[in-house]
C-alpha positions in Angstrom: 0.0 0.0 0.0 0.9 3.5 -0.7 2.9 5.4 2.1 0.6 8.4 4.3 2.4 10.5 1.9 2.1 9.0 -1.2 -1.3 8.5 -0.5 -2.1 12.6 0.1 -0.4 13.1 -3.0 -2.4 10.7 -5.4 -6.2 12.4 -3.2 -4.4 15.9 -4.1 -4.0 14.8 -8.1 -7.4 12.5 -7.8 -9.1 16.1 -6.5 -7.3 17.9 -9.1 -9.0 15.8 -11.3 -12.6 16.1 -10.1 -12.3 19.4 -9.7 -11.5 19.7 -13.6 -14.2 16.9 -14.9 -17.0 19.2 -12.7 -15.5 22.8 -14.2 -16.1 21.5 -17.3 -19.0 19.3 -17.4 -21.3 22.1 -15.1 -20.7 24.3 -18.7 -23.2 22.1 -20.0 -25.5 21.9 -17.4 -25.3 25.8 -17.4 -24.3 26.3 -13.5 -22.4 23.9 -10.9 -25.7 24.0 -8.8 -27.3 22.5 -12.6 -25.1 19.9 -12.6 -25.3 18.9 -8.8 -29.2 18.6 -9.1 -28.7 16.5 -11.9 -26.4 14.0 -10.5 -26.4 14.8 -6.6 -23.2 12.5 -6.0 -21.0 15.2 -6.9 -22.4 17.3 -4.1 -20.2 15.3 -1.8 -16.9 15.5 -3.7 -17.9 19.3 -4.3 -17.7 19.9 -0.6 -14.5 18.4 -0.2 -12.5 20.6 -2.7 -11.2 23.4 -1.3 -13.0 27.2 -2.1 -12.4 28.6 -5.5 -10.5 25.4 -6.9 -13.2 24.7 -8.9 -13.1 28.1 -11.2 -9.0 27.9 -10.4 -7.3 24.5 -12.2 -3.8 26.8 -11.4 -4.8 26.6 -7.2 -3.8 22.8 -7.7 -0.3 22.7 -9.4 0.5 24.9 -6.7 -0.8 22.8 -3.6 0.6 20.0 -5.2 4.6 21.5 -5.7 3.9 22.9 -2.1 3.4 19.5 -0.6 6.0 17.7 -2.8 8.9 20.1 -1.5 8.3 18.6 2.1 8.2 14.6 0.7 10.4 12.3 0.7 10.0 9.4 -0.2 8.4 7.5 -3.1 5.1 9.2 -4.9 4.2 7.1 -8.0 2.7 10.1 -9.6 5.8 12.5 -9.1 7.9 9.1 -9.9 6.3 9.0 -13.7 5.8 12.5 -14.4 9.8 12.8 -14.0 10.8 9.8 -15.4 7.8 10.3 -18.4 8.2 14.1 -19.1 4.8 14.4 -18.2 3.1 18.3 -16.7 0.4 18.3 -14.3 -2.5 18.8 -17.3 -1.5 15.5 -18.4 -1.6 13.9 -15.0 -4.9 15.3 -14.4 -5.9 14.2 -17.7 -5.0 10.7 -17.0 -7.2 10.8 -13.5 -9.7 12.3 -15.2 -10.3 9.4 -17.7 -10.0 6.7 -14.9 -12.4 8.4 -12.4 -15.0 5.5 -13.3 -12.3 3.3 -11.9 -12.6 5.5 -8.4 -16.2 5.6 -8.3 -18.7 3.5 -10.9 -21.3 6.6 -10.4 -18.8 8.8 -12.2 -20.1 6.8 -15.9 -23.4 8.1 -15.1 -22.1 11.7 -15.5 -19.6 11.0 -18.9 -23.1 9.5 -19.8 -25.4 12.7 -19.3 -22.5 14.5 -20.9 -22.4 13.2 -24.0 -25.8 12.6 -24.4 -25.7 8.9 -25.4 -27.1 6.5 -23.8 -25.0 3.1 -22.4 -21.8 5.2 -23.2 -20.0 5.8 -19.4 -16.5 6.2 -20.8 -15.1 9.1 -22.0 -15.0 9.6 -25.4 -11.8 11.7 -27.5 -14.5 13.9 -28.7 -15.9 14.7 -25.1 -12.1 15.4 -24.2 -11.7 17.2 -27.4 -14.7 19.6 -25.9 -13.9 19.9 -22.2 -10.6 20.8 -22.6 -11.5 23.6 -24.9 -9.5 26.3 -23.0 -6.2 24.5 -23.9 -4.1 27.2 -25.8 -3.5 24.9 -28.7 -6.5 21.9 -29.9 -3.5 19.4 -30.5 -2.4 19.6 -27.0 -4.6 17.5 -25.2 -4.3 15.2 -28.5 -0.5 15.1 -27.7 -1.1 14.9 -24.3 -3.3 11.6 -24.9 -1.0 10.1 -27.5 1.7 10.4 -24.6 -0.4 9.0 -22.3 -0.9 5.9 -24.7 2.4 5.4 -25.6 3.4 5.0 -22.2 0.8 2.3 -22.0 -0.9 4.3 -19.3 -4.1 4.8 -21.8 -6.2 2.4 -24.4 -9.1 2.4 -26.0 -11.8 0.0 -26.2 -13.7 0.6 -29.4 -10.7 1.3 -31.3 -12.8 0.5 -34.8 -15.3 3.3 -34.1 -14.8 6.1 -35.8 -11.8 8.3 -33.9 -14.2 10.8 -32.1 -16.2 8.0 -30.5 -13.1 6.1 -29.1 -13.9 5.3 -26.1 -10.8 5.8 -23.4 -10.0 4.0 -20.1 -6.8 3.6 -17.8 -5.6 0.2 -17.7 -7.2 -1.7 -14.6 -3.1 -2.4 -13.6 -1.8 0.9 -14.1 -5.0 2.8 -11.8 -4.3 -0.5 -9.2 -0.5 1.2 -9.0 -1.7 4.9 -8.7 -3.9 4.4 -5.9 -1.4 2.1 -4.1 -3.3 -1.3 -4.3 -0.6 -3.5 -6.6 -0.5 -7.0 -5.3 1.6 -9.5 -6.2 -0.4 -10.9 -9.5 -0.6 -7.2 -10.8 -2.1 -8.5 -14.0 -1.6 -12.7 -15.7 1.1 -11.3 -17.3 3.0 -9.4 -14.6 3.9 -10.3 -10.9 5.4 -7.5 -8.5 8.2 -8.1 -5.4 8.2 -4.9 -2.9 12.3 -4.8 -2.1 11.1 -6.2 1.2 10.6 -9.3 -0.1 13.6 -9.6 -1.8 17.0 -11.4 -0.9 19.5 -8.8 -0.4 22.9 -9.2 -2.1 24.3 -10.4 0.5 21.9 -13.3 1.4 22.8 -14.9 -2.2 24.2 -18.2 -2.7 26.6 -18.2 -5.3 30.1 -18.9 -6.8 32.3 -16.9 -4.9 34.0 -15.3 -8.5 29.6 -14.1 -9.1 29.8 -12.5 -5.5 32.6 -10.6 -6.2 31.0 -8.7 -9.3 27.7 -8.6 -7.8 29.3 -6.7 -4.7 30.9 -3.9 -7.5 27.6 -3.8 -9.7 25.2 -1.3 -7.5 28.3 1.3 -8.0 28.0 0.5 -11.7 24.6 0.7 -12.0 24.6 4.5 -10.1 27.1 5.6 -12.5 24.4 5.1 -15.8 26.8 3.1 -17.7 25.0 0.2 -17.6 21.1 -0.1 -18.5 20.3 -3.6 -18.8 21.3 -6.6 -17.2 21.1 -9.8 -19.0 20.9 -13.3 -16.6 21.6 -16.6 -18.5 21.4 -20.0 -16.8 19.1 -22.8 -16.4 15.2 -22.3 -15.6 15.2 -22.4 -11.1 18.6 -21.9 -10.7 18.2 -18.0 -9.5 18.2 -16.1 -12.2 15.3 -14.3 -10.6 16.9 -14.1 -7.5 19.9 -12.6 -8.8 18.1 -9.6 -10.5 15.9 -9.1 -7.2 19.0 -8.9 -5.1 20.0 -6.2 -7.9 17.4 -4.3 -7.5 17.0 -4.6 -3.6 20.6 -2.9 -3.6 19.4 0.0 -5.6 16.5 0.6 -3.4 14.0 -1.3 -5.3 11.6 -3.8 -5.9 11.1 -6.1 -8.9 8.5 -5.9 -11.5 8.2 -9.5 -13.8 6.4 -9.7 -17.0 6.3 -13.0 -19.0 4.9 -13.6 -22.6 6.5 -10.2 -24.1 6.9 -11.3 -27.6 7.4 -8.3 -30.0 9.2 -4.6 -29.7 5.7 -3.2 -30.3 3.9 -5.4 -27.8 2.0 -2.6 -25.7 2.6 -4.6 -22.7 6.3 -3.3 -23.0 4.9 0.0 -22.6 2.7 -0.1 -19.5 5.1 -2.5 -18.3 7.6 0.4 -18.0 5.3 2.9 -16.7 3.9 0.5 -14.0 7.7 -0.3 -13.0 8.0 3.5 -12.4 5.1 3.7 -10.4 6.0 0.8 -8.6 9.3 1.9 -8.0 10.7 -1.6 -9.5 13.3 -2.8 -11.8 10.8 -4.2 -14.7 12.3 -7.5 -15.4 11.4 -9.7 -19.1 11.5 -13.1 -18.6 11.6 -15.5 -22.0 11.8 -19.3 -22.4 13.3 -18.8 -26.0 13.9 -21.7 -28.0 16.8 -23.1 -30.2 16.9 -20.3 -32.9 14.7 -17.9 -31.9 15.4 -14.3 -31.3 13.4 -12.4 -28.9 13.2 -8.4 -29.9 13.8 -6.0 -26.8 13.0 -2.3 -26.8 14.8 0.3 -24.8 13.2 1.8 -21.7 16.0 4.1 -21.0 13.9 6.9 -21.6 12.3 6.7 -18.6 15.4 5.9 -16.8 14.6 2.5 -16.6 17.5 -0.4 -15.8 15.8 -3.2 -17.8 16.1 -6.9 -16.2 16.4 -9.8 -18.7 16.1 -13.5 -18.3 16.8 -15.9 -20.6 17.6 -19.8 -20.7 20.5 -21.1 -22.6 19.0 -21.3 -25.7 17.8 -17.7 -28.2 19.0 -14.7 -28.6 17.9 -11.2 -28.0 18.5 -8.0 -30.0 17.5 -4.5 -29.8 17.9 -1.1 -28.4 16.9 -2.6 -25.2 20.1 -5.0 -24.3 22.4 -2.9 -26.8 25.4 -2.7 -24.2 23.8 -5.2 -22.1 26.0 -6.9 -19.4 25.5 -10.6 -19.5 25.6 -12.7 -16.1 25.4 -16.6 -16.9 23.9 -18.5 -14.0 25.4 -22.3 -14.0 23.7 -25.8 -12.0 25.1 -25.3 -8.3 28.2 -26.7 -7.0 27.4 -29.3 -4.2 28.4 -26.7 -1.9 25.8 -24.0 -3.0 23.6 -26.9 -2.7 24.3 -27.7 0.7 23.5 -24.2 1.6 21.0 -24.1 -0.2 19.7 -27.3 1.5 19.9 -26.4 4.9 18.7 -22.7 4.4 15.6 -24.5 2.9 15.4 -27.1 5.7 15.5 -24.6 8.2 15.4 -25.6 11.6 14.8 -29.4 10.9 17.5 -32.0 11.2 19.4 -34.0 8.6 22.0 -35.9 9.4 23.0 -37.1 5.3 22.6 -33.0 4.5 26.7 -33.9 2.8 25.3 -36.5 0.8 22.6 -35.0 -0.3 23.9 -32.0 -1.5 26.4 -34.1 -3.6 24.5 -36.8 -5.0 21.2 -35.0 -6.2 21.9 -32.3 -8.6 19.1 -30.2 -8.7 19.1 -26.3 -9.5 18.6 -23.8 -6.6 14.8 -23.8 -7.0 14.3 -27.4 -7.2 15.9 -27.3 -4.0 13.4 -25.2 -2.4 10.5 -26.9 -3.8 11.7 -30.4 -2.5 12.9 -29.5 0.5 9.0 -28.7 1.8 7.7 -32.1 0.6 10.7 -34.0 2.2 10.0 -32.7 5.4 6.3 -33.2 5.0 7.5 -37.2 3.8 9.3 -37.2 7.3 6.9 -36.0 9.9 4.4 -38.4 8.4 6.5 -41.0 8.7 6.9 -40.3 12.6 10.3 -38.8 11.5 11.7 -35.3 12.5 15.1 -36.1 10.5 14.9 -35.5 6.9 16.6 -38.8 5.2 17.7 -39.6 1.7 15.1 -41.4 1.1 12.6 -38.2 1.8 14.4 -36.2 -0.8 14.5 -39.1 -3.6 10.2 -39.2 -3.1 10.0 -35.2 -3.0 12.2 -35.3 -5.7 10.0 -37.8 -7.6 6.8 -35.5 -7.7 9.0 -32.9 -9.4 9.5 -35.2 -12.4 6.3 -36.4 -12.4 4.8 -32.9 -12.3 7.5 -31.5 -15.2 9.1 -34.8 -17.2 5.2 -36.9 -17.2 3.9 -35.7 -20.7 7.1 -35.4 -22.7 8.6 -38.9 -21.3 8.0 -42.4 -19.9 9.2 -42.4 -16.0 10.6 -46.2 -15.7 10.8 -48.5 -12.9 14.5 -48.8 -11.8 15.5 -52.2 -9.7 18.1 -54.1 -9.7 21.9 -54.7 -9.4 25.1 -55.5 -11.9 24.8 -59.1 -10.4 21.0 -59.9 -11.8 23.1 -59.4 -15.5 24.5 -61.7 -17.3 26.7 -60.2 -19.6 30.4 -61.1 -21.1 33.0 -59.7 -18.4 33.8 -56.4 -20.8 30.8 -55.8 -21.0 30.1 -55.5 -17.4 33.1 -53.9 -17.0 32.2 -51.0 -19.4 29.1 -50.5 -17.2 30.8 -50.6 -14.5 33.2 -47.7 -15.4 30.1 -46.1 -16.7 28.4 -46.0 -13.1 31.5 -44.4 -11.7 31.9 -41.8 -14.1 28.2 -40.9 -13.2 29.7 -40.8 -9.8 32.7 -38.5 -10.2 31.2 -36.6 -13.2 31.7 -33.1 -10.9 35.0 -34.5 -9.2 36.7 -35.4 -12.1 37.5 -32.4 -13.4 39.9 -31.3 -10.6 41.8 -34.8 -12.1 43.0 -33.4 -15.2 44.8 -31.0 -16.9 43.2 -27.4 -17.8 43.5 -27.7 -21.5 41.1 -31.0 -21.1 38.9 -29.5 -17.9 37.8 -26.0 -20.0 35.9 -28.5 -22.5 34.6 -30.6 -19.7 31.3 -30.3 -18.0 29.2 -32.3 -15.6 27.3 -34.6 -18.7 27.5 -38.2 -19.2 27.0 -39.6 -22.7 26.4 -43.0 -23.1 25.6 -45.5 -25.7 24.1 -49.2 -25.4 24.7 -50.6 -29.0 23.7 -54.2 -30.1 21.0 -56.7 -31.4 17.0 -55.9 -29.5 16.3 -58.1 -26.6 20.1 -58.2 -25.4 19.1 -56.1 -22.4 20.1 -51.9 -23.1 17.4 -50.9 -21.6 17.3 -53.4 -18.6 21.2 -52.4 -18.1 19.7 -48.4 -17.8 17.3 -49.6 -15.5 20.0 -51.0 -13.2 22.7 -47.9 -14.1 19.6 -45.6 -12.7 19.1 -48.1 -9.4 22.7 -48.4 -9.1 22.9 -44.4 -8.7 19.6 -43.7 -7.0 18.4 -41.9 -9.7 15.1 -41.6 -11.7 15.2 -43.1 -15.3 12.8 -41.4 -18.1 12.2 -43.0 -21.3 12.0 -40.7 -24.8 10.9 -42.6 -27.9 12.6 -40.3 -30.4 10.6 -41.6 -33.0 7.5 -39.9 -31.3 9.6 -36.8 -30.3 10.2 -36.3 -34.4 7.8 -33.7 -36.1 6.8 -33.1 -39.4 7.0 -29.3 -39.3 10.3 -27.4 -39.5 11.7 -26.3 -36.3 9.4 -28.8 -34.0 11.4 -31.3 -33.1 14.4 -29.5 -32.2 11.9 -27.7 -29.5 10.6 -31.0 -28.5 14.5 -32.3 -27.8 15.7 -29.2 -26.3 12.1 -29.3 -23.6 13.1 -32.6 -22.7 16.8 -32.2 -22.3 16.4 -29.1 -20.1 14.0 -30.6 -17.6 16.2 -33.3 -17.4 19.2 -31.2 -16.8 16.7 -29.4 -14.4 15.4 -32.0 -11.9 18.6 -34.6 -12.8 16.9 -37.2 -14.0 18.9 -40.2 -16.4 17.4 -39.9 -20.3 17.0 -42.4 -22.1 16.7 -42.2 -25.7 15.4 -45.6 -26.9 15.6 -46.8 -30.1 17.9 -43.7 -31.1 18.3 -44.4 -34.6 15.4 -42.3 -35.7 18.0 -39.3 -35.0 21.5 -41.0 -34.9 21.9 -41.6 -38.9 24.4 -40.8 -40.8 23.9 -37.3 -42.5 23.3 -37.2 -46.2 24.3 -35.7 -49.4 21.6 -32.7 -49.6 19.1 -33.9 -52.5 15.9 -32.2 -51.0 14.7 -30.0 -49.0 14.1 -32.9 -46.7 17.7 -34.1 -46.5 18.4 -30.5 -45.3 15.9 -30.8 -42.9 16.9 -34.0 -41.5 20.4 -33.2 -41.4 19.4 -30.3 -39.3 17.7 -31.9 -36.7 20.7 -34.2 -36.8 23.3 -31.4 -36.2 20.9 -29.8 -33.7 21.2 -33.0 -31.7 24.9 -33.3 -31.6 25.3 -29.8 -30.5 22.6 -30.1 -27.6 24.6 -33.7 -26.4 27.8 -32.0 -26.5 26.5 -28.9 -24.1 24.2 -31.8 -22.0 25.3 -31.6 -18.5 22.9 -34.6 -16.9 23.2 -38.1 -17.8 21.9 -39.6 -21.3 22.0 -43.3 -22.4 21.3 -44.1 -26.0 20.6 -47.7 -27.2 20.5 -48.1 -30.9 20.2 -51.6 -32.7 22.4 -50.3 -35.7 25.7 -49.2 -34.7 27.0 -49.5 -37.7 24.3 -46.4 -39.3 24.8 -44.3 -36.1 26.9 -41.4 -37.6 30.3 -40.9 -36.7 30.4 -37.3 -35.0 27.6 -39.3 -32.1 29.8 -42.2 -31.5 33.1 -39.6 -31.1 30.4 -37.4 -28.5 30.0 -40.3 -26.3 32.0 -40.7 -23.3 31.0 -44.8 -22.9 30.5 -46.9 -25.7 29.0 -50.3 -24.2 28.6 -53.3 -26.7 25.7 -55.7 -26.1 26.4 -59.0 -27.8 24.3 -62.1 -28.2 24.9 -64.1 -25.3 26.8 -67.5 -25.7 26.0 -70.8 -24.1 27.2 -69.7 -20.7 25.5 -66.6 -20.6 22.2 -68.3 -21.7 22.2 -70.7 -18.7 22.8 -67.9 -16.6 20.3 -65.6 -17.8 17.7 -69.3 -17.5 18.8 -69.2 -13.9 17.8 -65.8 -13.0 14.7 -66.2 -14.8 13.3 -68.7 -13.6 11.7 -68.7 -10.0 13.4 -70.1 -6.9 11.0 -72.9 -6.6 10.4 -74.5 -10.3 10.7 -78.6 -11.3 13.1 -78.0 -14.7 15.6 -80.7 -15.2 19.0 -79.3 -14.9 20.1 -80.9 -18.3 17.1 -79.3 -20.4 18.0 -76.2 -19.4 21.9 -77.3 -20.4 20.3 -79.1 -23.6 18.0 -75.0 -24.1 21.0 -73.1 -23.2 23.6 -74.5 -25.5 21.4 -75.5 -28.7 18.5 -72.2 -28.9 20.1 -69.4 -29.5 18.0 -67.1 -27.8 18.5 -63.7 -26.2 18.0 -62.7 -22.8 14.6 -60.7 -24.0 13.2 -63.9 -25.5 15.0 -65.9 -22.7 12.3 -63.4 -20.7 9.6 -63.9 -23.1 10.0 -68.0 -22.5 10.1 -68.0 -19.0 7.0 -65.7 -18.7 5.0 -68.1 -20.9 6.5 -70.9 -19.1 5.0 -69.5 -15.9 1.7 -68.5 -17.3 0.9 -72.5 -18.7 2.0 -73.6 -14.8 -0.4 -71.3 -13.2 -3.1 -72.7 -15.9 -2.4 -76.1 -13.9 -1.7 -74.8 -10.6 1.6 -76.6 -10.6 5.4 -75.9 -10.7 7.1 -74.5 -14.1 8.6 -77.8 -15.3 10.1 -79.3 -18.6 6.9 -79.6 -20.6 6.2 -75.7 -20.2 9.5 -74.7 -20.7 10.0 -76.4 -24.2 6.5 -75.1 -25.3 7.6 -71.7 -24.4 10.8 -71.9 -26.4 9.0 -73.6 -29.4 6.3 -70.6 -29.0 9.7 -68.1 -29.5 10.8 -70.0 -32.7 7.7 -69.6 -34.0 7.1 -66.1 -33.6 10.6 -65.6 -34.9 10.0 -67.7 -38.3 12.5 -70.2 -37.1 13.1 -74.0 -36.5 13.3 -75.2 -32.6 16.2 -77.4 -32.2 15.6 -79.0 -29.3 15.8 -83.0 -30.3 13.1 -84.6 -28.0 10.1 -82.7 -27.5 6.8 -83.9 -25.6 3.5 -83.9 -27.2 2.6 -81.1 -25.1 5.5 -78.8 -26.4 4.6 -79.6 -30.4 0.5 -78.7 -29.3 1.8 -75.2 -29.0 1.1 -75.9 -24.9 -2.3 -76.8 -24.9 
C-alpha cells in the first residue's frame, strides 16, 4: 500500500482531477448548482475541494509543488511524471479518464455529458470539448497520444470512428496509482516490494559471481549500464539474482512473461507500472533453439531493464544494446548444501553432505523439494529429513514436469541380476563411476582437457533388441539412485520445421533441471548418418541431426542411448560419447545364466534341459524373458510348478514367432501342441 504521503499526493491529483471533470461538465449543465441537481453525488466530492478550486485549475499545481517540497519518499505520480516528461494537465488528464475506476457513479455523468445512452467512458471527442480552453487543440491530443504510448491509456472501441473512441486507464496501471498493486498485478505481470527480496548479501553463489555482484550497485549508479542480461538454467536463481539487484538500488522487482514483440504494448505499460511501482521491470523468456526475442529500450524513462533468458535464443534491440551478461550455471554441491539447509530450516538431517552431492538439482528445485521432504518425514513419525525423503520429493518434481514429454521407468536391480560377457560388465561398471565423479573429475585433469569438460554423461548401449540396453539403464539408474525417463525419439520427431528440435531441447532441459537419467530408446530415428543434400528434406533431417549433436555435447545430466544399428549411427555421435557399451548375443554360458535368473526359486526344470536349451536355442535374454514368462503362465493354468513340458512349449512358441526352426531333439506332445 501506498505510504501516508504517497497516498495525500495521489487524493491531491485525484481532486485535481474532479475538480476539472466538474468545471467543465457544469458548462453544460449551465451552472455547478445545474449539474449537482442532476447528479447529486457530486455534491459530496464538491464539498471536499477546497473554495475557489473549482473556477481555479492553477490553485492545484501549486498545492501540489507545495506538498512535494516537504516529501520524501516515493510518490508514484511524481515518480512518472519525472521519469515520463509528463506536466500536471496530463496527469490530471489521465485521472480524469479513470475516475470511473474511483467511483462507478462517475459513468453516469460521462453518460449525461455526452448525451448517449450506455456510453460511461469518455470519449476523445468529449475530451476534445472539455478541454477547450487549452491554448493549442493538438495539445490535449498530444497529451493523450503520450499517455498511450506509455501504456498508461487504451481504447476500447478502437474500430469506431476516432471521435467516438472510447478511453479507459488500464485496470493495472489505476491499481499502482492508488497504491493497491498485489503480487499478480495482472496474468502477465507479478510484483516483489524490495522487502521481499534477498538482499545481495543473502545470495548463494560462486564466490567469483559474488565478487561482481558486490561492485555492480556502483555501476549501476554511474548510468553506464542499463540492462542486465541473466543466463542459466530455468530455477537456478536467475530471478533471484536480478531481485538482489534491484533490492541494492532501493527497489523492488517488477516481472512480465509472454513479451513477444518490440511493439507489444505490454512493453509500454510495463515500463510505466515499474516507475510507479518503484521496480526494476524485469522480461522473462523461455526462447527456443533459434529464436530471437526483440527487446525495446526503456531508458527513456530511466529505466535499468532486467532480462532473463535460458540457454537457448537470442535477444536484440535497443533494449540489451550494451547489455551486461551474467550466466547462472547448475550449483556446485556446496551451494547446494547451503541451499539445503537454508531451505530445511530448523529441521535435522544428518546425510545433509550426501545429499547435496548426490542430487543435482538447480537452486529452485531445492526449495520446492525440501517442503515435501520434510512433509515425507513427519508423516513418517520422523523429524530427521533422510535420503530417502528427498529421492520421493524429488519424484513428484519429475512427475509434475518430465510426465507428458517422457515415460518415468521402474529402476531395480543390481550388476549381479546381469548376465553379460566380463567387458561388458566392466564397461558398465566404469560407466556408473563416471556418473559418480562426473563433478570431481574435473579437478583430475589437466586445464586444456577441464575448459571442454562439463558435468554430462553420454552414453551408448549398442547391439541386437532383446540383449538387455534398456534393462542395463534400469539397473545404471538403481545403481545411482536416480530416476530413469524414457523418450521414444521416433515420437519426439515432427513433421514441421523447427518442431522437433523444440521437443529435444524441452526434454533435455528438464532433465538437466530436476537430474533425472534420459534415455533415448531406439535412437536411430535421429543417430543416422547425415546425407548428401538432395531435398529439402535431406536438409531438414540433417538439421535436426546437427541440432542433436550440439545439444549432447552442451548436455550436462546423464543420457543413455541404445540403438540396434551401430554401424548407421553417424560418426560425430559415436566420437560425442563418453562410454561406448557393446551388447552382444549371449553365448551358451551366458544363456544358462540368464535361465537361472529367470526362472523362479521354486520351479521342477531338469538341470540338463535347461543345459540341452541353453547350448542348442540361440536365444536372447529378451526372448529368454519372453520364454520363461509363458513358461510360468501355462504352470499357473495347472496350478503346478514351471517344469520341462512348459518350458519347451515356451521356447517352441519363441521360434515360431521368430519364423525359425526349434532345435531341441526330443520334444513332448505337449511342447509340439503349442502348450495346450
Amino acid at each position: 500500500m501506498l505510504s501516508e504521503g504517497a497516498a495525500e499526493h495521489f487524493r491531491l491529483h485525484l481532486f485535481a482531477a474532479v475538480a476539472r471533470v466538474i468545471g467543465e461538465a457544469a458548462r453544460g449543465f449551465e451552472s455547478v448548482d445545474a449539474l449537482l441537481e442532476q447528479l447529486p453525488f457530486l455534491a459530496g466530492y464538491r464539498d471536499e475541494l477546497p473554495e475557489g478550486s473549482i473556477e481555479d485549475p492553477a490553485w492545484w499545481p501549486a498545492a501540489i509543488a507545495d506538498f512535494e517540497r516537504g516529501a520524501g519518499e516515493h510518490l508514484p505520480l511524481r515518480a512518472l511524471r519525472e521519469a515520463a516528461g509528463l506536466d500536471h494537465d496530463a496527469l490530471t488528464l489521465l485521472l480524469s479518464l479513470g475516475l470511473q475506476e474511483e467511483d462507478p457513479r462517475f459513468g453516469l455523468l460521462f453518460d449525461a455529458a455526452q448525451g448517449t445512452s450506455g456510453q460511461q467512458r469518455p470519449t476523445l471527442g468529449l475530451v476534445n470539448a472539455w478541454w477547450r480552453g487549452e491554448v493549442d487543440r493538438g495539445e490535449v491530443r498530444a497529451r493523450l497520444r503520450r499517455l498511450h504510448e506509455l501504456g498508461l491509456v487504451g481504447v476500447l472501441n478502437p474500430d469506431a470512428p476516432r471521435t467516438q473512441w472510447q478511453l479507459h486507464v488500464h485496470a493495472p496501471v489505476w491499481d499502482a496509482l492508488r497504491g493497491e498493486a498485489s503480487d499478480g498485478v495482472a496474468a502477465w505481470l507479478t510484483h516483489r516490494p524490495r522487502e521481499a527480496l534477498v538482499p545481495l548479501g543473502g545470495l548463494i553463489a560462486p564466490e567469483a559471481l559474488r565478487r561482481e555482484l558486490a561492485r555492480l550497485p556502483e555501476l549501476l549508479a554511474s548510468g553506464e549500464v542499463r540492462a542486465l542480461l541473466v543466463r542459466g538454467p530455468r530455477h537456478c536463481g536467475r530471478r533471484t539474482l536480478l531481485g538482489a539487484v534491484a533490492h541494492a538500488v532501493g527497489r523492488g522487482v517488477l516481472e512480465a512473461r509472454g513479451l513477444a514483440r518490440d511493439d507489444d504494448h505490454r512493453w509500454r505499460t510495463l515500463g510505466s507500472l515499474a516507475t510507479l511501482l518503484n521496480a526494476v521491470p524485469v522480461a522473462v523468456f523461455d526462447a527456443g533453439p533459434g529464436e530471437t526475442i526483440d527487446v525495446p529500450s526503456l531508458a527513456e524513462r530511466g529505466e535499468l531493464l532486467g532480462v532473463v533468458m535460458g540457454r537457448q535464443g537470442g535477444a536484440r534491440g535497443p533494449g540489451v544494446e550494451g547489455a551486461l551478461t551474467l550466466t547462472l550455471g547448475m550449483p556446485a554441491a556446496g551451494e547446494r548444501r547451503a541451499h539445503w539447509r537454508a531451505a530445511l530450516g530448523d529441521t535435522p538431517c544428518p546425510a545433509l553432505d550426501d545429499l547435496a552431492s548426490r542430487f543435482r538439482m538447480t537452486s529452485g528445485h531445492i526449495r520446492r523439494a525440501a517442503p515435501v521432504a520434510r512433509s515425507l518425514a513427519r508423516l513418517d513419525g520422523r523429524r530427521e529429513v533422510a535420503l530417502d525423503d528427498v529421492r520421493r520429493a524429488a519424484q513428484t518434481l519429475h512427475r509434475q514436469a518430465l510426465d507428458t514429454l517422457a515415460a518415468r521407468v521402474t529402476c531395480e536391480g543390481a550388476w549381479t541380476s546381469l548376465a553379460l560377457p566380463p567387458e561388458t560388465l566392466r564397461d558398465l561398471r566404469d560407466l556408473e563411476a563416471r556418473c559418480r565423479q562426473r563433478e570431481t573429475i574435473r579437478e583430475r585433469v589437466g586445464p586444456v582437457l577441464r575448459s571442454g569438460l562439463n558435468p554430462g554423461v553420454r552414453a551408448m548401449f549398442q547391439g541386437p533388441s532383446g540383449t538387455g540396453k534398456t534393462f542395463a539403464a534400469r539397473v545404471l539408474a538403481a545403481e545411482l539412485g536416480m530416476e530413469l525417463y524414457r523418450v521414444d525419439l521416433a515420437s519426439v520427431v515432427n513433421k514441421y520445421i523447427g518442431e522437433t528440435e523444440k521437443s529435444l531441447n524441452q526434454v533435455f532441459t528438464l532433465a538437466e533441471e530436476l537430474d533425472v537419467i534420459l534415455l533415448l530408446d531406439e535412437g536411430d530415428a535421429l543417430l543416422a548418418q547425415r546425407t548428401g543434400v538432395q531435398s529439402s528434406n535431406d536438409r531438414y533431417a540433417n538439421l535436426e541431426t546437427n541440432f542433436l549433436l550440439q545439444r549432447l555435447e552442451a548436455y550436462e545430466g546423464i543420457v543413455v542411448v541404445t540403438t540396434n544399428a551401430g554401424s548407421h549411427i553417424d560418426t560425430a555421435f559415436q566420437r560425442r560419447m563418453d562410454v561406448v557399451v557393446d551388447f552382444r548375443a549371449p553365448d551358451a554360458s551366458e544363456r544358462h545364466a540368464l535361465w537361472q535368473l529367470h526362472l523362479p526359486p521354486e520351479h521342477a526344470v531338469d538341470g540338463a534341459l535347461l543345459a540341452e536349451v541353453a547350448s542348442r536355442c540361440q536365444l536372447t535374454g529378451g526372448q529368454i524373458r519372453n520364454a520363461v514368462l509363458h513358461a510360468a503362465l501355462l504352470a499357473a493354468e495347472v496350478n503346478a510348478l514351471v517344469s520341462n513340458p512348459q518350458i519347451e512349449a515356451a521356447v517352441v512358441r519363441e521360434y515360431r514367432k521368430s519364423g525359425g526352426q526349434c532345435p531341441l531333439r526330443h520334444l513332448s506332445d505337449f511342447a509340439r501342441q503349442g502348450g495346450r
